[in-house]
C-alpha positions as CSV (number, residue, x, y, z in Angstrom):
1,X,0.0,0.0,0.0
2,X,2.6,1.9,0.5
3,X,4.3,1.6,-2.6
4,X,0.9,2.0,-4.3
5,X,0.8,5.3,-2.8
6,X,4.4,6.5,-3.6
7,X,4.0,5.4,-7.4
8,X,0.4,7.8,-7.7
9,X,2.1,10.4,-6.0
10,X,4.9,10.4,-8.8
11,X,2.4,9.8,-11.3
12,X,0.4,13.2,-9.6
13,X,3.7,15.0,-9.8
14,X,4.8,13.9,-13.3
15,X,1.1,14.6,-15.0
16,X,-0.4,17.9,-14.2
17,X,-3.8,17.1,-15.0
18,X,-4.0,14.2,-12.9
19,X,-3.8,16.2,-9.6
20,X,-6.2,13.9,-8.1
21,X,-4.0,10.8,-8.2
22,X,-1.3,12.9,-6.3
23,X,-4.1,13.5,-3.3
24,X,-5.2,10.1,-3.6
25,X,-1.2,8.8,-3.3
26,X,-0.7,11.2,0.1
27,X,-3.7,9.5,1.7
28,X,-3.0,5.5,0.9
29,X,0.7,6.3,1.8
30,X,-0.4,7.9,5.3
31,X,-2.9,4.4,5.9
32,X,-0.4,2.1,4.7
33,X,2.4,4.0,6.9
34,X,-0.3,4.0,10.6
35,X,-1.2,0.5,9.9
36,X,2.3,-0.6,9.1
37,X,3.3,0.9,12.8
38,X,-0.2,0.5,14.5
39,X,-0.6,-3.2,15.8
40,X,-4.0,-4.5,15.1
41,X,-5.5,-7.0,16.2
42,X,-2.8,-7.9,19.0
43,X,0.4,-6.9,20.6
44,X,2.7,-8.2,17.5
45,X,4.1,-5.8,15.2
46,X,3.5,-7.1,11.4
47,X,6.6,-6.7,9.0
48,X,6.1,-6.8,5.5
């Protein structure tokens, strides 16, 4: 998800008409970033 999010924000940045992609990027790299460091569903951290 992360990666997802890096590769729409480039995409965002490279094509100016697709400014939407760039805001979508920002948010799934934010998600993928808290639930990468948040531990859900237990004490356990989950590395990818």
């Amino acid at each position: 998800m992360i990666a997802l999010g890096v590769i729409l924000i480039i995409l965002g940045l490279l094509v100016a008409s697709l400014k939407f992609l760039l805001w979508i990027g920002i948010v799934l790299l934010i998600v993928g970033l808290v639930l990468n460091l948040v531990p859900i569903g237990g004490t356990r951290r989950r590395v990818w």
